[in-house]
LOROFI-773058 format. One line per field, with one value per residue (C-alpha): residue number from 1; residue in three letters; x, y, z. Coordinates in steps of 0.2 Angstrom, whole numbers, plus 5000, padded with zeros to 4 digits. Layout:
<pts>
i = (NUM, ...)
aa = (ALA, ...)
X = (X, ...)
Y = (Y, ...)
Z = (Z, ...)
</pts>
This chain:
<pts>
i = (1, 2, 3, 4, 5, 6, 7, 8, 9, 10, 11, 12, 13, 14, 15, 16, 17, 18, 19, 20, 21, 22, 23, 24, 25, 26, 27, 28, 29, 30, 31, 32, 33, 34, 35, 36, 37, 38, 39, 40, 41, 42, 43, 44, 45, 46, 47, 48, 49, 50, 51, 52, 53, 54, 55, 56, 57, 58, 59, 60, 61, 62, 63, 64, 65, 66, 67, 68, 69, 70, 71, 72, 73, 74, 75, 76, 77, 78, 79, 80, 81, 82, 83, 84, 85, 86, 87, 88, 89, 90, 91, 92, 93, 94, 95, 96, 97, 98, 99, 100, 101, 102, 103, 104, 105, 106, 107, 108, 109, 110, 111, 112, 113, 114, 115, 116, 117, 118, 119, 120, 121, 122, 123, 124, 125, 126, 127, 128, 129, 130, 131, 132, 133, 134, 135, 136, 137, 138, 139, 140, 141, 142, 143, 144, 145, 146, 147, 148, 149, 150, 151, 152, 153, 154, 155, 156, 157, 158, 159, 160, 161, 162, 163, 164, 165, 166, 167, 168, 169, 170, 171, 172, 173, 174, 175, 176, 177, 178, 179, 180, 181, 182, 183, 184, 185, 186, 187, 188, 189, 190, 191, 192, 193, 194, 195, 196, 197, 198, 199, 200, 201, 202, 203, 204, 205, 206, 207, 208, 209, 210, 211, 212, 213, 214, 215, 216, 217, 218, 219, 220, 221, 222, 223, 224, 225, 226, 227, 228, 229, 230, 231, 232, 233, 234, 235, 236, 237, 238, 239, 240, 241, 242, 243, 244, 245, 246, 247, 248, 249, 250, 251, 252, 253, 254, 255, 256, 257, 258, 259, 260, 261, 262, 263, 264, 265, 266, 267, 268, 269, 270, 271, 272, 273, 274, 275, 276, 277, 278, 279, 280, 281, 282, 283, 284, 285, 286, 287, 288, 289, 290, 291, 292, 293, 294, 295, 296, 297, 298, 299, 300, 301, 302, 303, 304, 305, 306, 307, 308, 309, 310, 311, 312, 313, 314, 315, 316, 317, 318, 319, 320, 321, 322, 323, 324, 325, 326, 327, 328, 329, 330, 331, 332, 333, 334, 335, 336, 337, 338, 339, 340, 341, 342, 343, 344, 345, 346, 347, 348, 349, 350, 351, 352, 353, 354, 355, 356, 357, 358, 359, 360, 361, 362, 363, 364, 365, 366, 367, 368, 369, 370, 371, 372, 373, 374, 375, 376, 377, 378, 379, 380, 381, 382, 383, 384, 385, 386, 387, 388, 389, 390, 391, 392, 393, 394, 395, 396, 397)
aa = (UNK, UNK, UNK, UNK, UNK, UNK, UNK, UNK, UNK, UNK, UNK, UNK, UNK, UNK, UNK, UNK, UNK, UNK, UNK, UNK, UNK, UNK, UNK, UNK, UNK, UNK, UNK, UNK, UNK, UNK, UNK, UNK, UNK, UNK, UNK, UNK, UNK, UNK, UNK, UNK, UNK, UNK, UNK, UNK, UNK, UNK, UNK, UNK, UNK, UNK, UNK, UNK, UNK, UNK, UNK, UNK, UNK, UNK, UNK, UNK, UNK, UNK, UNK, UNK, UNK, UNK, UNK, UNK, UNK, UNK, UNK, UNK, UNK, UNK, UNK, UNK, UNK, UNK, UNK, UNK, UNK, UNK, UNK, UNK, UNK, UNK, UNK, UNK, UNK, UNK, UNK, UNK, UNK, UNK, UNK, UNK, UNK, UNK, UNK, UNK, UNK, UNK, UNK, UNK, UNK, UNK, UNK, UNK, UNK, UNK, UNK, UNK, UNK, UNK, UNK, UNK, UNK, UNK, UNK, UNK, UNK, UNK, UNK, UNK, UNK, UNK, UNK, UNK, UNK, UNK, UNK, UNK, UNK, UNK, UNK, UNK, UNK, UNK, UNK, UNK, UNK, UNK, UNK, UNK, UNK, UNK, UNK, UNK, UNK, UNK, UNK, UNK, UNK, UNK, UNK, UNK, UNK, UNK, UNK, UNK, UNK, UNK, UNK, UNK, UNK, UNK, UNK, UNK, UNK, UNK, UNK, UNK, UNK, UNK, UNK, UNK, UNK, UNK, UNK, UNK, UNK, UNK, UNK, UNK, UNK, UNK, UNK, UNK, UNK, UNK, UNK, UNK, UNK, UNK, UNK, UNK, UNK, UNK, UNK, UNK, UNK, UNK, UNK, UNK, UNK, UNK, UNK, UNK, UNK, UNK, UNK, UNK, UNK, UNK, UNK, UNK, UNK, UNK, UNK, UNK, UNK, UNK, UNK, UNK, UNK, UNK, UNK, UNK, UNK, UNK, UNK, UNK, UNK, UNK, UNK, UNK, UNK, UNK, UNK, UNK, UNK, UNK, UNK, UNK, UNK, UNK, UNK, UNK, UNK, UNK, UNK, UNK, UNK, UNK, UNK, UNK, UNK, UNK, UNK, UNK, UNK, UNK, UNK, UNK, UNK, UNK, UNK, UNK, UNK, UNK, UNK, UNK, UNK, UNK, UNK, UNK, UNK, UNK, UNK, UNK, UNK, UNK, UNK, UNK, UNK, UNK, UNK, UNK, UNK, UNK, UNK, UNK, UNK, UNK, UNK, UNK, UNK, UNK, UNK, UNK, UNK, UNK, UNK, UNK, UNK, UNK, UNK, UNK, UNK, UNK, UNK, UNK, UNK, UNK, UNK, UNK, UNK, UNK, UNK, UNK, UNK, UNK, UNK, UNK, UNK, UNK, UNK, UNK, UNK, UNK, UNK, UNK, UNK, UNK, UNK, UNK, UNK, UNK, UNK, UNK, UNK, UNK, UNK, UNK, UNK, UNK, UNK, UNK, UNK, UNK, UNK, UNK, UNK, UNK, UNK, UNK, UNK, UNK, UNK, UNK, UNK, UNK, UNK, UNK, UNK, UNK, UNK, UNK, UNK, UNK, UNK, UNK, UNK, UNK, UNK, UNK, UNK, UNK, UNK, UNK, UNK, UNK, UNK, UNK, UNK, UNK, UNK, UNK, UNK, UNK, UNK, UNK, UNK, UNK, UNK, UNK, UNK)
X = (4971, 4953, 4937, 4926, 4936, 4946, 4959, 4973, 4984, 4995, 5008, 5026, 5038, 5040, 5024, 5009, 5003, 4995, 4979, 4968, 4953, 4942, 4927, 4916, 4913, 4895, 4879, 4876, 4892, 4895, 4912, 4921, 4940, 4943, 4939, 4955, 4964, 4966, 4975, 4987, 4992, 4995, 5007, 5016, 5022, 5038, 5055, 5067, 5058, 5068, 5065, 5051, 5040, 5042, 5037, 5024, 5005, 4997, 4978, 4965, 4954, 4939, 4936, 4920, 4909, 4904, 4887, 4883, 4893, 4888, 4895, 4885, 4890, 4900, 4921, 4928, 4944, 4955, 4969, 4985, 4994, 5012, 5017, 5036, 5031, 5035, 5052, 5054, 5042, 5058, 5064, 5047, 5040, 5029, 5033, 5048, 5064, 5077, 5083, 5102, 5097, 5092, 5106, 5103, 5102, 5114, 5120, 5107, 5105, 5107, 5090, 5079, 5070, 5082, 5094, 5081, 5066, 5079, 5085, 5066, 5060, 5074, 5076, 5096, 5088, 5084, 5073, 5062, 5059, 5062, 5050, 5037, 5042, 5048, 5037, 5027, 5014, 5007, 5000, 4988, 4984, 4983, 4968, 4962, 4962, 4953, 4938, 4938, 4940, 4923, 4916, 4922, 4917, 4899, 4900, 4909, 4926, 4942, 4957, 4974, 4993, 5010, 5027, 5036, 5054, 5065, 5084, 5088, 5078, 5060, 5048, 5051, 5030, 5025, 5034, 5022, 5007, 4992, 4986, 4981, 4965, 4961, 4954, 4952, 4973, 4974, 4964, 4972, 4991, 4984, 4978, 4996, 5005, 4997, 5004, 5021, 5033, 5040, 5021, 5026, 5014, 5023, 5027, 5038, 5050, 5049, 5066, 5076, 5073, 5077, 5094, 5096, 5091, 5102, 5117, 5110, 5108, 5126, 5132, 5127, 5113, 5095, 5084, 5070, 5060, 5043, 5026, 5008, 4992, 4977, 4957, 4945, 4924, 4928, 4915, 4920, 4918, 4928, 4938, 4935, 4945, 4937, 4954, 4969, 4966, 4951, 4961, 4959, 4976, 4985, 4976, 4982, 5001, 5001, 4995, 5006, 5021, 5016, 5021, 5039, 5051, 5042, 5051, 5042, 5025, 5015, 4998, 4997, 5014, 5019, 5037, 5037, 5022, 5035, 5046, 5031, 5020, 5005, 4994, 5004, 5000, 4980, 4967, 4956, 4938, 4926, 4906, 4898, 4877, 4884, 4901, 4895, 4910, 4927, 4943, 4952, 4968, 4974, 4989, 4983, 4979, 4961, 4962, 4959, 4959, 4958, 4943, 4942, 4938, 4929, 4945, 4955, 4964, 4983, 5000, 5016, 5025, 5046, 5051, 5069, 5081, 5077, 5090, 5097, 5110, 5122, 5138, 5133, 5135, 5145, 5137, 5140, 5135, 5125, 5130, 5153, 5151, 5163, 5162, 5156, 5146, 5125, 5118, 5108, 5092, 5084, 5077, 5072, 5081, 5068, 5049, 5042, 5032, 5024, 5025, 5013, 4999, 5003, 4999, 4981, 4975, 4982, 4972, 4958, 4958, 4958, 4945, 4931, 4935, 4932, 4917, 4908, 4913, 4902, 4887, 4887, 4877, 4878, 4871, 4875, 4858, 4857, 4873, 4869, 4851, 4861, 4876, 4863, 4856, 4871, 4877, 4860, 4866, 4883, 4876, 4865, 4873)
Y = (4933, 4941, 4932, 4946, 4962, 4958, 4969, 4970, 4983, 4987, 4998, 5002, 5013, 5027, 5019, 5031, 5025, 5015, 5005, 4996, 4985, 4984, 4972, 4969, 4987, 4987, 4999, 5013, 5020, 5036, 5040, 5055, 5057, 5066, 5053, 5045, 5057, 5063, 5048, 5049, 5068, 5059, 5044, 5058, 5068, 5067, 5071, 5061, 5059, 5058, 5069, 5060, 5067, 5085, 5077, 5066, 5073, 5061, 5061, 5048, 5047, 5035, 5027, 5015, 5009, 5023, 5036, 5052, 5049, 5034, 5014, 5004, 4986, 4982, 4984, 5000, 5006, 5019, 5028, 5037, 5046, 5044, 5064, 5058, 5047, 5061, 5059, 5040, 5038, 5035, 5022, 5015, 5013, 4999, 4995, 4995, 4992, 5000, 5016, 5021, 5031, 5014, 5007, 4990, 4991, 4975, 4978, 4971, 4981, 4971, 4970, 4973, 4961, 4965, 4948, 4939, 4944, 4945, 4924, 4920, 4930, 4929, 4946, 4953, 4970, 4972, 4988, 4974, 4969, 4986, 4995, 4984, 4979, 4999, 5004, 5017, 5003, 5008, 5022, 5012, 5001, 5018, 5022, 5004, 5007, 5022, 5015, 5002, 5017, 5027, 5008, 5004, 5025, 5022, 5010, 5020, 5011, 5022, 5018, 5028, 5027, 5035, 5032, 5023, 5027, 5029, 5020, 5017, 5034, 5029, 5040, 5038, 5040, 5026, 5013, 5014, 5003, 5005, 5017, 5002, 5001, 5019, 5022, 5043, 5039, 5031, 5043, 5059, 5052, 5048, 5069, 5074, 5061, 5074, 5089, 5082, 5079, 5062, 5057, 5054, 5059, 5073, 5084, 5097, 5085, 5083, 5093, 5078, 5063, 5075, 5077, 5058, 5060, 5072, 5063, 5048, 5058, 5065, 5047, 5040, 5031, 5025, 5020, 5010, 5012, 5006, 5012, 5008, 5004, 5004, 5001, 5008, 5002, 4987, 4973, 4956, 4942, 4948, 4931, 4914, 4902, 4887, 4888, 4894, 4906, 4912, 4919, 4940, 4940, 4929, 4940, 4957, 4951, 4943, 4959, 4972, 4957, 4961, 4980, 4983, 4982, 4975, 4964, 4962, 4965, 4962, 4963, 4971, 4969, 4956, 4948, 4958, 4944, 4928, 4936, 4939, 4928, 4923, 4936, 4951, 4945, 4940, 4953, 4952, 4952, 4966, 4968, 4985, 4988, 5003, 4993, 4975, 4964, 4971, 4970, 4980, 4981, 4978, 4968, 4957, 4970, 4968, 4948, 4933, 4916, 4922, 4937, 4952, 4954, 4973, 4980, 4992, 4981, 4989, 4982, 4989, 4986, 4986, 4992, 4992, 5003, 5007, 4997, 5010, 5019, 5034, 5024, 5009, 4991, 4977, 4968, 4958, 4962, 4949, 4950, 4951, 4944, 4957, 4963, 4982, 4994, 4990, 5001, 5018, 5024, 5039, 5036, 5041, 5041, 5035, 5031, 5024, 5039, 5036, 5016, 5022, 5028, 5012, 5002, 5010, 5006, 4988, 4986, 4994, 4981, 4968, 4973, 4978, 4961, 4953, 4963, 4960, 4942, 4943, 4954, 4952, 4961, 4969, 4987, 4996, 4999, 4979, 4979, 4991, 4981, 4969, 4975, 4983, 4967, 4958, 4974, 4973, 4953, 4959, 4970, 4958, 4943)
Z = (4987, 4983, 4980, 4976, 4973, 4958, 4950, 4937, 4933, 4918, 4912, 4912, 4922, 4905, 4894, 4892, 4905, 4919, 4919, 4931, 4928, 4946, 4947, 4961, 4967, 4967, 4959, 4964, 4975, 4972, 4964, 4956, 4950, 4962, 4975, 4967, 4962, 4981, 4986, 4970, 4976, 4994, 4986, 4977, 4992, 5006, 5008, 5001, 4983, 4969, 4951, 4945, 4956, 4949, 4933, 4938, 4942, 4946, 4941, 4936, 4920, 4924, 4905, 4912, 4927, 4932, 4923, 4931, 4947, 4952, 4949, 4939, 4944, 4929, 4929, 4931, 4922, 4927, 4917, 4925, 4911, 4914, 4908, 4906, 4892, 4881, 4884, 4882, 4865, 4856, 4870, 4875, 4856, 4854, 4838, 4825, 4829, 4844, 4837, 4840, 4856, 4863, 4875, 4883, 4903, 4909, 4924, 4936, 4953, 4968, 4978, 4962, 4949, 4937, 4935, 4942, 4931, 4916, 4918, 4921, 4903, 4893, 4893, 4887, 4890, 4907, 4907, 4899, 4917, 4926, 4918, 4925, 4942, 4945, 4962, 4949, 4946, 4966, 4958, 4948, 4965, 4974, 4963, 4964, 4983, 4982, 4974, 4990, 5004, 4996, 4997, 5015, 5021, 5018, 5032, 5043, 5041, 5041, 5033, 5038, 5039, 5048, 5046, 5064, 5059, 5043, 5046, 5062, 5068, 5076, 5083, 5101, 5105, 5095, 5107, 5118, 5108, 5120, 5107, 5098, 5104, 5104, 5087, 5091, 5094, 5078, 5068, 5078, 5073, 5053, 5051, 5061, 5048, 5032, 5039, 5039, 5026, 5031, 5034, 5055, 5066, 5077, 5061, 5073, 5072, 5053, 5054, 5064, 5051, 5036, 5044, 5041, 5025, 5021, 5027, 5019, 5002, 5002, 5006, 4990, 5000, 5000, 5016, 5022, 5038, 5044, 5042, 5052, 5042, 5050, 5049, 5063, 5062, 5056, 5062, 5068, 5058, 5042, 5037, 5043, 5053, 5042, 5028, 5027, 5014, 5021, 5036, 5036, 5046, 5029, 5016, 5025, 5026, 5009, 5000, 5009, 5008, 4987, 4988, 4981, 4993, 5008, 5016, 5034, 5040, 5058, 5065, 5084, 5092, 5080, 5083, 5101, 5104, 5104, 5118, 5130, 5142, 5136, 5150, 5142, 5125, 5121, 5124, 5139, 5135, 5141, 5138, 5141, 5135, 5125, 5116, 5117, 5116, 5114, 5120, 5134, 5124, 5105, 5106, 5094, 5082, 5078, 5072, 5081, 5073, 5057, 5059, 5063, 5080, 5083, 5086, 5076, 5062, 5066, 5055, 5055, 5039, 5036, 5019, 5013, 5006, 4990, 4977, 4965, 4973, 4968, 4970, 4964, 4973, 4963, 4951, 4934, 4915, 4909, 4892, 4894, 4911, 4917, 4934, 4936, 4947, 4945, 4934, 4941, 4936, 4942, 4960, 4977, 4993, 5005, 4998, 5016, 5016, 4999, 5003, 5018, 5006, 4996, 5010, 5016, 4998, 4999, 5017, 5010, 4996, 5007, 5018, 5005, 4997, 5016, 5017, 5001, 5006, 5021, 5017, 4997, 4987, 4967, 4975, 4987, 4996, 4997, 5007, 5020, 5023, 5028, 5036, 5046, 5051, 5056, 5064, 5077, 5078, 5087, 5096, 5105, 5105)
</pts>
């Protein structure tokens, strides 16, 4: 749901690779692979990855949009090399005919796109459909996302994430959600996160979760777990309360709702807002010479009617266990109708680490669009002329 950042991405699971198409970032940002390629390192790491990820390094090729290090305006394309292709071209082959070694996948897992994706395009082979809708095309979106954070850090807008908890484990400190409106809180908890394998902000206790893991792991197991997303310097105004799909609130949980395996997402204290009074929910309303406007807490998360109010943009995010298991759930083949255990393909055990990263690049996404939206502009130095202005607007209004 983006108006002026636009992007497609293409690729399978085991193709050569993945590609993305961005338009919209303007002239004159400057941009190296790098840039990306940091972000794609971060996707790749945390405990509980499966064997893929000793294959897979990711790194980004930039094939147009962008002369001498900086964008020109025009769309820019990034390539990820998938490095296991060299072990599928056989299987993956674009053209001819399926060779012996070819085996058709029809035993849908429960939980994934296969049976679903499979009745919907016909498809008698399902790797047809699990190629594509595999969790490997949010490396291409990580890139994507990148591009929108070097946008967004010219303006002084940060972009970060930590996992809450993993199963049924949460991080006890995070309960306590007055560090909302702290954006040195926020920022603190996103640099502790990086030092930590599971991505949680208190890495001393990196060593607790991976028990669960481990017991999950020997089980035959996956799990799921929530993760916070959030943006500090954002201005007010981003979004508009005039339509529906203009709301900032709609756009944010309609893009991470579109990451695989998402099946939950809230802004502030979300659902823990419906069970409260009204006084312990909304914000109170401050004004300081220094600040201007703000809010003396962030329960709401940083939205109000649709916009951005000032205030840090804060969404927690529930993803669920990952769908291929080691002792596989019941399922059916599509072709003998026989009942029999899912299929299995090579997986993780948890990805809400990973999912994390996933999710800053789909808020980044969001908010660039938001903010192109607002200030416009095909270069960069015509955008912070007028950020600038509206920025002096806020502060004296």
């Amino acid at each position: 749901m983006t108006r002026f950042i636009r992007f497609l991405t293409a690729g399978e699971s085991h193709g050569k690779g993945l590609t993305a198409i961005l338009e919209g970032i303007p002239a004159n940002l400057p941009l190296s692979e790098e840039d990306i390629n940091l972000d794609l390192r971060r996707r790749q790491r945390g405990y509980g990855r499966g064997g893929r990820m000793k294959i897979e390094k990711d790194s980004v090729e930039i094939l147009s949009g962008v002369r001498f290090g900086k964008t020109l305006g025009s769309p820019i394309t990034l390539f990820i090399k998938n490095r296991d292709w060299e072990n599928w071209k056989e299987k993956m082959a674009v053209e001819g005919e399926p060779p012996d070694s070819v085996v058709p996948f029809t035993r849908p897992r429960p939980g994934h796109a296969d049976l679903a994706g499979g009745i919907k395009y016909n498809q008698r082979d399902l790797r047809n459909i699990l190629e594509r809708s595999s969790a490997r095309e949010t490396a291409a979106r990580v890139a994507v996302g990148a591009v929108c954070k070097k946008l967004l850090s010219e303006f002084g807008i940060k972009v970060g994430s930590f996992v809450v908890s993993i199963g049924k484990k949460e991080v006890e400190e995070l309960k306590d959600k007055s560090y909302f409106a702290e954006p040195e809180k926020l920022l603190e908890f996103h640099e502790k996160a990086e030092k930590s394998e599971l991505r949680i902000p208190f890495p001393e206790k990196d060593e607790e979760f991976k028990a669960l893991i481990d017991e999950a792991k020997e089980k035959g197991e996956s799990l799921g777990g929530v993760f916070e997303v959030f943006a500090v310097g954002v201005p007010p105004g981003l979004g508009s309360h005039i339509q529906w799909d203009k709301r900032i609130d709609g756009r944010i949980a309609q893009a991470m709702m579109s990451i695989q395996a998402i099946k939950g997402v809230e802004i502030g204290i979300g659902f823990e807002a419906a069970r409260k009074f009204g006084s312990e929910v909304h914000d109170e309303i401050g004004w300081s010479k220094e600040r201007g406007f703000f809010r003396f807490t962030n329960r709401l998360g940083g939205t109000e009617g649709g916009m951005t109010n000032g205030m840090p943009l804060v969404v927690r995010v529930a993803m669920k266990p990952i769908p291929t298991l080691k002792n596989p759930l019941r399922s059916v083949d599509i072709n003998t109708k026989e009942e029999l255990k899912a299929g299995k393909e090579r997986t993780d055990v948890v990805a809400v680490p990973a999912a994390s990263v996933v999710g800053e690049a789909m808020l980044a996404i969001i908010i660039a669009d938001a903010f192109l939206e607002k200030f416009g502009g095909d270069f960069l130095e015509e955008i912070k002329e007028r950020y600038k202005s509206y920025m002096k607007h806020v502060k004296s209004f």
